[in-house]
C-alpha positions as CSV (number, residue, x, y, z in Angstrom):
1,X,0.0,0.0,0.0
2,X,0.9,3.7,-0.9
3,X,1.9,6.3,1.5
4,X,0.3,9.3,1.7
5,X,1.0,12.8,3.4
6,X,-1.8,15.5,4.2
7,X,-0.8,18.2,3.7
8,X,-3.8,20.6,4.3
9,X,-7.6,19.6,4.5
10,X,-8.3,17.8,1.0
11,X,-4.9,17.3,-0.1
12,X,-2.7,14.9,-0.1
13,X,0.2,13.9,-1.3
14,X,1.4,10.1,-2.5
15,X,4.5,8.8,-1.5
16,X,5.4,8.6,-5.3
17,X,4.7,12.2,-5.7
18,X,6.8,13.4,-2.6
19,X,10.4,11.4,-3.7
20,X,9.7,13.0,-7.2
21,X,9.0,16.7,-5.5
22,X,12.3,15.8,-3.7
23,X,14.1,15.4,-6.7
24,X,12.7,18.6,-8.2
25,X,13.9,20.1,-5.7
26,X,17.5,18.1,-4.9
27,X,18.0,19.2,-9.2
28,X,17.3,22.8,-8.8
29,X,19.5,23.0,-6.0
30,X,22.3,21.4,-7.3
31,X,22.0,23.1,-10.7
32,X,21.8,26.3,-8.5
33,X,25.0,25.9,-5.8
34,X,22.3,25.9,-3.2
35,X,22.9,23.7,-0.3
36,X,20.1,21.4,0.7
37,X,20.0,22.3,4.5
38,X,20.1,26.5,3.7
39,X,17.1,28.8,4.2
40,X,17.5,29.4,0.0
41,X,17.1,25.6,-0.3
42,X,13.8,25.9,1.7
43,X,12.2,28.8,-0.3
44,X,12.8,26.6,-3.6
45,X,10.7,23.6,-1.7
46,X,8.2,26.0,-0.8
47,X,7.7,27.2,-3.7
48,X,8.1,23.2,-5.9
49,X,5.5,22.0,-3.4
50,X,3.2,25.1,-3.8
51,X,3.2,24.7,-7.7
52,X,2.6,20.9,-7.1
53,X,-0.5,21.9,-5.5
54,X,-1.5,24.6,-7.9
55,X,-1.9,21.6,-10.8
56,X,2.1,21.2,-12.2
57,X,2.6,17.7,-11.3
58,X,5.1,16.3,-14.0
59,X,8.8,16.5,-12.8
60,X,9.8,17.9,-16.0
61,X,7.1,20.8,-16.0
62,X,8.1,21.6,-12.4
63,X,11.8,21.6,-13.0
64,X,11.0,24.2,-15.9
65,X,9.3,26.2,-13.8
66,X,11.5,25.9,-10.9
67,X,14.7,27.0,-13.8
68,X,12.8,29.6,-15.2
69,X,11.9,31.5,-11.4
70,X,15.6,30.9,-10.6
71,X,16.6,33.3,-14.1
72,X,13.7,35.8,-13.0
73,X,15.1,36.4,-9.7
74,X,18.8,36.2,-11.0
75,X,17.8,38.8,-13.6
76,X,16.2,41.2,-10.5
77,X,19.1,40.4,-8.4
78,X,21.6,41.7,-10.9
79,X,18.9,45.0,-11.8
80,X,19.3,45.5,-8.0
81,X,23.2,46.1,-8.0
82,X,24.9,49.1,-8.5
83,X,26.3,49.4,-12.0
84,X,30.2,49.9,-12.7
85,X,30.8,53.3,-13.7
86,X,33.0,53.5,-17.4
87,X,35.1,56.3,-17.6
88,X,36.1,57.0,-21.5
């Protein structure tokens, strides 16, 4: 028999689909330098788990998304930094 995890009222989660969240997640990180145990590493989860839940649930769509947010926010991080100053 299948393990399940509730997660809120209504939803669950199979065993299945957790170890494949898990490597969505263990992939984005790694891709990413992030270390699995940082607060970084937990935002990512977060945020795999809550697009699990919102109806992505192949590994490959995820993973997409999970890239794509990663070169959003790299792209604002690098908008927030004070640009280098070339004197001619």
């Amino acid at each position: 028999m299948e393990k399940e995890a509730m997660l809120f009222p209504g939803q669950v989660v199979m065993s299945d689909e957790l170890e494949m969240l898990a490597r969505v997640c263990r992939t984005a990180c790694e891709e990413n330098g992030i270390a699995l145990s940082s607060p970084q590493a937990q935002t990512l989860a977060s945020h795999v788990l809550k697009l699990f839940l919102n109806g992505l649930v192949g590994e490959d769509e995820l993973l997409s998304a999970e890239r794509n947010r990663m070169k959003r926010q790299a792209h604002i991080e690098s908008l927030k930094q004070p640009r280098e100053l070339h004197h001619s």
